[in-house]
C-alpha positions in Angstrom: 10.5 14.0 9.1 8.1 11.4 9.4 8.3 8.6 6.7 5.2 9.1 4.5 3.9 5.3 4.8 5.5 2.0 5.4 4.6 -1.0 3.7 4.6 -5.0 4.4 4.2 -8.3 3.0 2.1 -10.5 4.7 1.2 -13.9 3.4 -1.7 -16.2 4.0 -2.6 -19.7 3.0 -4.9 -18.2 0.1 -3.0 -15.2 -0.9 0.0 -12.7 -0.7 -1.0 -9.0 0.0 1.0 -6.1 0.7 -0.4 -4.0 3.8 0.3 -0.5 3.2 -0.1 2.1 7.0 0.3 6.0 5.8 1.0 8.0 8.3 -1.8 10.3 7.1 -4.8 8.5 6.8 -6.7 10.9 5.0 -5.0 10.3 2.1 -6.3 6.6 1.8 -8.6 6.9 -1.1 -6.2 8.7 -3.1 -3.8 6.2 -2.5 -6.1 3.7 -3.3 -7.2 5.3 -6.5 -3.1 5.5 -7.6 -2.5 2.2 -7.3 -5.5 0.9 -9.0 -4.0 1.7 -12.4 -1.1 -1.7 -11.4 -2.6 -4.2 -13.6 -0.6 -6.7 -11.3 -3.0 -5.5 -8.6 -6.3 -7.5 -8.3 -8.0 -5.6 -5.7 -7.2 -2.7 -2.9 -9.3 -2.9 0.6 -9.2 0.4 3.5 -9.3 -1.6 6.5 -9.7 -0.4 10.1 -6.5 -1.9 12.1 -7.0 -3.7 15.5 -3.5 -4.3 15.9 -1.5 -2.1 18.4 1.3 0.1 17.6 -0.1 0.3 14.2 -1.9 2.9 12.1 -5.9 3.4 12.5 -6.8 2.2 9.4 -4.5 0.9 6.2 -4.3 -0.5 2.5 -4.9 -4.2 1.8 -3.1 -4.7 -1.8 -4.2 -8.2 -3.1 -1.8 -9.5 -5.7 -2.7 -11.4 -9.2 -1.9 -14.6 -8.9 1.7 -15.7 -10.7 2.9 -11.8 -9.8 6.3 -11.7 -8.1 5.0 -9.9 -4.5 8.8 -8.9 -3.5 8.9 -7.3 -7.2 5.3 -5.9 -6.7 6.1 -4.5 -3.4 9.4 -2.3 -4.5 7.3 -1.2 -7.4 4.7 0.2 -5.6 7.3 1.5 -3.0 8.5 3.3 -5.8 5.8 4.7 -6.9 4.3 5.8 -3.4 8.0 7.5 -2.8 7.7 9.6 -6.4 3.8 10.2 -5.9 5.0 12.1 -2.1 7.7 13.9 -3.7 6.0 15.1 -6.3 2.9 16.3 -3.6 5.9 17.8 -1.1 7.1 19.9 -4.4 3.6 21.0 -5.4 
């Protein structure tokens, strides 16, 4: 089976994000809304991807400042696991 999405750190000299490629894209807004309720989330983005190999489009997570991103990023790995078990179940 397909993994549902994969995620990634990727830093940059202003901030830490998480990139987040789901290997249905037209789930992006619902991810996006489930997420939003992380208070150590500041924003979430749907970009288009240029980058080969790589999904069409995926989730920009940016991080609160002072937030642990490694501690951030297996929360939300977490959470995306339960919220596609509990969707496969349904």
């Amino acid at each position: 089976m397909l993994h549902p999405f994969r995620s990634e750190i990727r830093n940059s000299p202003n901030e830490q994000t998480i990139k987040i490629y789901l290997s249905d894209e037209s789930l992006d807004n619902r991810i996006k809304h489930h997420l939003e309720n992380f208070t150590e989330i500041d924003h979430i983005e749907i970009n288009e991807s240029v980058e080969q190999n790589r999904a069409h489009e995926g989730l920009t997570v940016f991080i609160n400042e002072n937030v642990d991103i490694n501690r951030i990023k297996a929360t939300i790995d977490s959470s995306l696991w339960w919220y596609f078990e509990k969707e496969l179940v349904e």
